[in-house]
C-alpha positions in Angstrom: 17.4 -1.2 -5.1 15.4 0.6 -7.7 12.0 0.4 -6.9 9.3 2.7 -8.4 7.9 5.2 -5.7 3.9 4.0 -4.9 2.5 7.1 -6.7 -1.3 7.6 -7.1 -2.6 9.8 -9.9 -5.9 11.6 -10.2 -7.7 13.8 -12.8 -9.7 13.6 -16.1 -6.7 12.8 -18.3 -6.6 9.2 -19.9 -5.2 6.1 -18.2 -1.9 6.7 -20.3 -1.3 10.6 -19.8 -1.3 9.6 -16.1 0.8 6.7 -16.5 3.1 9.1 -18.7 3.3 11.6 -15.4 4.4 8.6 -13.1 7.0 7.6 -15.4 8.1 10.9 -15.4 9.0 11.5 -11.9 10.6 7.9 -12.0 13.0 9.2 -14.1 13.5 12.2 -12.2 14.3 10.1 -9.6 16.4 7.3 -10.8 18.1 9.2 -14.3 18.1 12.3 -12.4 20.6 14.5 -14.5 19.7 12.9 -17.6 15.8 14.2 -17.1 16.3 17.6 -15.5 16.0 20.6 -17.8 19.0 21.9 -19.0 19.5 24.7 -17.5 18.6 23.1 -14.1 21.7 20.6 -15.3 24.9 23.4 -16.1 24.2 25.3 -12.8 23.8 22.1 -10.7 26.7 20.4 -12.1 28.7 23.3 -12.8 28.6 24.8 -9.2 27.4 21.7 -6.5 30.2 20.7 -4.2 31.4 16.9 -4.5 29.8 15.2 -1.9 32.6 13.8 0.5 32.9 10.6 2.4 30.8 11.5 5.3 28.2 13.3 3.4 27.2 9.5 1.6 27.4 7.7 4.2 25.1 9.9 5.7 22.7 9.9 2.9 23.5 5.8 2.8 22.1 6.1 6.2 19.0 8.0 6.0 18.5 5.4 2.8 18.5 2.7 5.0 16.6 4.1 7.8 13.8 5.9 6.0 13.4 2.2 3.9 13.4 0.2 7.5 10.7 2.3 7.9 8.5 1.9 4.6 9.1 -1.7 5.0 7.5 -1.6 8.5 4.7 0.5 7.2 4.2 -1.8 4.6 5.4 0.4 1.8 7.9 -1.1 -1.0 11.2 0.8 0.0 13.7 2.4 -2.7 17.0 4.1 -2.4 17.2 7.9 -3.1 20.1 8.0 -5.7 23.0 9.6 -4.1 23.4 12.3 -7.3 20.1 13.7 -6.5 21.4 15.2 -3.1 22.6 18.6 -4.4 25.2 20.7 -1.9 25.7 24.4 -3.5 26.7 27.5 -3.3 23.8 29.8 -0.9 23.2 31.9 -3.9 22.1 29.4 -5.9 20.4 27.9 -3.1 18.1 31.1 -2.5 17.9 31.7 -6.1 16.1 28.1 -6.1 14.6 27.8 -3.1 13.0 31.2 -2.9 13.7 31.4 0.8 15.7 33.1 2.9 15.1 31.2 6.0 15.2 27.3 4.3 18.7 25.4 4.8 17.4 22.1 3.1 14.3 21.9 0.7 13.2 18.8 -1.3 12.1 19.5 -5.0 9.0 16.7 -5.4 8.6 17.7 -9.0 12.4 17.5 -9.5 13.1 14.0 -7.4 15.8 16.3 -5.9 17.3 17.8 -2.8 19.3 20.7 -1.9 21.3 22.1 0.7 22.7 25.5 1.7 26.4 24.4 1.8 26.9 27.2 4.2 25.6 25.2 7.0 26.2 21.8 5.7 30.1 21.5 4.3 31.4 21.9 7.9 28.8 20.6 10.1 28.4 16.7 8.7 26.0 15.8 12.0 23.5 18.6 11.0 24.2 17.2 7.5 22.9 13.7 8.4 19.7 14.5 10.4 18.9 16.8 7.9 19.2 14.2 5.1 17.2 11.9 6.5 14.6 14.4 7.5 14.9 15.5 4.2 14.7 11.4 2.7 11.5 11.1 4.7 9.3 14.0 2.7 10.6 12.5 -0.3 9.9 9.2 0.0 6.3 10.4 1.2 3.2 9.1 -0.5 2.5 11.0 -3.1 -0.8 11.6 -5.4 -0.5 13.2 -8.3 -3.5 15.4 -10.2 -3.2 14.8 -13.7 -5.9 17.0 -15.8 -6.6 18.1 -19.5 -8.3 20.9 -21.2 -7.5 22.3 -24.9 -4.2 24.1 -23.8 -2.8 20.3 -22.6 -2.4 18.6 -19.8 -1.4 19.6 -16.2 0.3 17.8 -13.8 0.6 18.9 -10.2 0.5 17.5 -6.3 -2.7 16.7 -4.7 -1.3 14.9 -1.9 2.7 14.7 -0.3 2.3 12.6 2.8 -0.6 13.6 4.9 -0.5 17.1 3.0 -3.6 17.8 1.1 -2.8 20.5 -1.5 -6.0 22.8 -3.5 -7.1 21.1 -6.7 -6.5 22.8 -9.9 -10.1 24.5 -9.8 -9.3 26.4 -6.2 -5.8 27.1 -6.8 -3.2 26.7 -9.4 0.2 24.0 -8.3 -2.1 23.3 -4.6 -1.1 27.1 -4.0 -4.1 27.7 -1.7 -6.2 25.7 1.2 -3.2 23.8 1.9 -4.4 21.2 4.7 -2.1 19.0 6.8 1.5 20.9 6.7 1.8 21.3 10.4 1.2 18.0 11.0 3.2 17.0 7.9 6.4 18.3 9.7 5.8 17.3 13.0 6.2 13.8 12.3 8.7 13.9 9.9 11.0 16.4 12.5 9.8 14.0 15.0 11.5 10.7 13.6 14.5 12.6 12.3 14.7 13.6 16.5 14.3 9.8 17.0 17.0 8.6 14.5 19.9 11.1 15.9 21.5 8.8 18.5 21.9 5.9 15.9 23.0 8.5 13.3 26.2 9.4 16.0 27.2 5.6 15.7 28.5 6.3 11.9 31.8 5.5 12.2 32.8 8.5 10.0 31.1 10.6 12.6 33.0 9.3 15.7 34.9 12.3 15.9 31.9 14.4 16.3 30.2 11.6 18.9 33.2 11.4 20.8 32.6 15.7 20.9 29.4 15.9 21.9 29.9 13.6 24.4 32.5 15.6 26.3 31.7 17.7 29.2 32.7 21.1 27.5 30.0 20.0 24.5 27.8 19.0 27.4 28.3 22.6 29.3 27.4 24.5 26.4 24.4 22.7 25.9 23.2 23.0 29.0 23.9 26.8 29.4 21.8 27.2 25.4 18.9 25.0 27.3 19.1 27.7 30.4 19.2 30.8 27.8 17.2 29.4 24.8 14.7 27.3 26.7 15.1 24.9 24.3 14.6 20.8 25.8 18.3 19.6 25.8 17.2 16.5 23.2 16.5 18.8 20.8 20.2 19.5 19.7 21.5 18.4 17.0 24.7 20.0 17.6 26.7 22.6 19.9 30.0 23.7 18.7 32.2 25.7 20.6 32.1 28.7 18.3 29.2 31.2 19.5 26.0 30.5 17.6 27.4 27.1 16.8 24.4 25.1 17.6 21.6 23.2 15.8 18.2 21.8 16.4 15.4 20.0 15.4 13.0 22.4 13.8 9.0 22.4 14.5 9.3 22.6 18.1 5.5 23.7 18.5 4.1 21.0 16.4 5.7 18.5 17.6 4.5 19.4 21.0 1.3 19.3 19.4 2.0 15.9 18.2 3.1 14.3 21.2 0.0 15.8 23.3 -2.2 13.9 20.8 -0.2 10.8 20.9 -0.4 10.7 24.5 -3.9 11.3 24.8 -4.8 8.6 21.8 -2.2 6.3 23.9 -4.7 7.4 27.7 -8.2 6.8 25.3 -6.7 3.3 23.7 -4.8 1.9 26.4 -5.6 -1.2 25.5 -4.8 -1.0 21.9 -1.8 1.2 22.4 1.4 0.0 25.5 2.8 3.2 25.3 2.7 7.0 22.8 5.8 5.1 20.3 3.0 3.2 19.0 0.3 6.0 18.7 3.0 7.8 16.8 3.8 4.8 14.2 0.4 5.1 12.8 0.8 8.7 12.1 4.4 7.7 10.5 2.9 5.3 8.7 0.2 7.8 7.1 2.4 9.6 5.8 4.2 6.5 3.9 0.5 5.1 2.8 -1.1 8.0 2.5 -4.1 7.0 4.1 -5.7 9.5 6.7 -8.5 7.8 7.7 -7.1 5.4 10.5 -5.4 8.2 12.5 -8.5 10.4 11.8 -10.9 8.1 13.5 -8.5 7.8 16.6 -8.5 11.7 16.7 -11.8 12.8 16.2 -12.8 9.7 18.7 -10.2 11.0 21.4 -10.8 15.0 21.4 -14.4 14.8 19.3 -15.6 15.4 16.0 -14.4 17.4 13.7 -11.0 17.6 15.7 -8.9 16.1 13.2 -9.9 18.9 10.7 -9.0 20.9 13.1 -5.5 19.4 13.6 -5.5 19.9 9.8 -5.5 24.0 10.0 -2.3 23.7 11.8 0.6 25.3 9.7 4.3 25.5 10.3 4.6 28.6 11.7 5.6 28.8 15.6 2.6 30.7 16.7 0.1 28.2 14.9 1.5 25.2 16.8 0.7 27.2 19.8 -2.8 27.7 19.4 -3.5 24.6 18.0 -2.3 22.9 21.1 -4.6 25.4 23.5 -7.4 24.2 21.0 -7.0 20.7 21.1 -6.1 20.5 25.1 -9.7 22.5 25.8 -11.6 19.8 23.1 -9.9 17.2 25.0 -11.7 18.5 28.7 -15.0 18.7 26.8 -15.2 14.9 25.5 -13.8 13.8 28.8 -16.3 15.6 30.5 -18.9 14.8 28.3 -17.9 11.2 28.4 -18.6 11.3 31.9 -22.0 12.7 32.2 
């Protein structure tokens, strides 16, 4: 299907330098060779591995699943061309990502997404969850900021699912007072935990299932979950090589995510049966875009100004932690005050 993405555009340009920006990034996304630069073009296509067989019908899967999910969020799905999933070399991959730590990034202003093939070619599992972790920031909602002054007009992202980025005026591409990241990742690492038992049933993974259902697979995991501390649901994979073993990343903030889902589930027990529900409206945020609806059930739940607070919470392990401490103390306050 080949659906235009829902994107919004701000600014002071005219009604047709915005429209120009939109169509921009919708051929980014669906002539996605034909618009890149050209030097982006020779080194992509000179050095990215063919994809195989199990690496599309792994990104055929995180296709269908992420659109399941826009539909159900009342967001027109599309399909993320399979050309503009990129496996390279890790040179190149640091040389574009600028990160030593990254093994996947997505490239909004390029409709694009690349992989380390180190840790991809020979792991398709990690490959898949991945993908679709990867599918779900790219198929976010995204606002564009679309201004122009005498040197021309500049196009850059206000808003990538529930992230807020700086406007132009506080901080050149969103670079500073970045709001919403934490959050951001918690809910997209906690649907791509959600989606790894159905992402096993690919039959071009059975090998792999039929693996990490053994009881050697099943030793080693429980041994990493002794030494690692790390809750046995959140591997992806355990080989039997040492240091063979994935997980979901954003452990902290997704504990954060879950404690406020519970506690929105305890307030609004009769609007919400169980947390799955509490968590669908924050999924569907970042589809729509809209804040507001899971802002009021915050803010109502631990007090005001809490969800601003939720929104300081970046990606890094330590921040998850304090945020959590934060948010479990503002909870005791408005139950105690809602009892006096």
């Amino acid at each position: 299907m080949e659906k235009a993405p829902q994107i919004r555009a701000i600014g002071n340009a005219s009604v047709e330098e915005k429209e120009k920006a939109k169509d921009d990034l919708h051929d980014l996304l669906f002539s996605h060779f034909e618009s890149l630069k050209p030097g982006d073009v020779g080194e992509l296509k000179k050095l990215e591995y063919p994809k195989s067989e199990t690496e599309i019908a792994c990104i055929n899967f995180a296709n269908k699943k992420t659109d399941e999910l826009m539909q159900e969020a009342g967001v027109a799905p599309y399909d993320i061309p399979v050309q503009n999933f990129h496996i390279i070399p890790p040179e190149l991959f640091k040389k574009i990502s600028n990160s030593d730590s990254a093994s996947a990034t997505t490239y909004t202003t390029q409709q694009g997404i690349i992989f380390d093939a180190e840790l991809f070619r020979t792991n398709p599992v990690y490959f898949g969850a991945v993908a679709m972790h990867e599918a779900l920031h790219l198929k976010a909602h995204l606002s564009l900021e679309v201004n122009k002054d005498e040197e021309g007009v500049d196009v850059t992202h206000y808003r990538k699912g529930v992230t807020i980025q700086a406007l132009q005026k506080h901080g050149y591409n969103g670079a500073y007072h970045q709001h919403f990241k934490g959050l951001h990742e918690a809910i997209v690492a906690t649907q791509e935990k959600r989606i790894l038992r159905d992402l096993l049933e690919l039959p071009e993974l059975s090998n792999e299932k039929k693996w990490l259902l053994s009881e050697k697979a099943q030793e080693i995991r429980r041994e990493l979950v002794q030494k690692k501390g790390i809750p046995e649901d959140d591997f992806i994979w355990v080989g039997e090589e040492k240091n063979d073993w994935e997980t979901v990343y954003y452990k902290t903030q997704r504990e954060v995510l879950d404690y406020v889902c519970s506690e929105i589930q305890k307030q609004f027990s009769g609007t919400y049966k169980d947390t799955d529900e509490v968590f669908k409206e924050f999924l569907k945020s970042n589809f729509t875009g809209r804040l507001l609806p899971i802002a009021r059930l915050t803010d109502k739940t631990f007090g005001e100004g809490s969800f601003r607070l939720l929104g300081n919470m970046g990606t890094e392990e330590s921040s998850g932690v304090l945020h959590l401490e934060s948010l479990k103390k503002a909870r005791m306050r408005q139950v105690r005050d809602a009892v006096v």
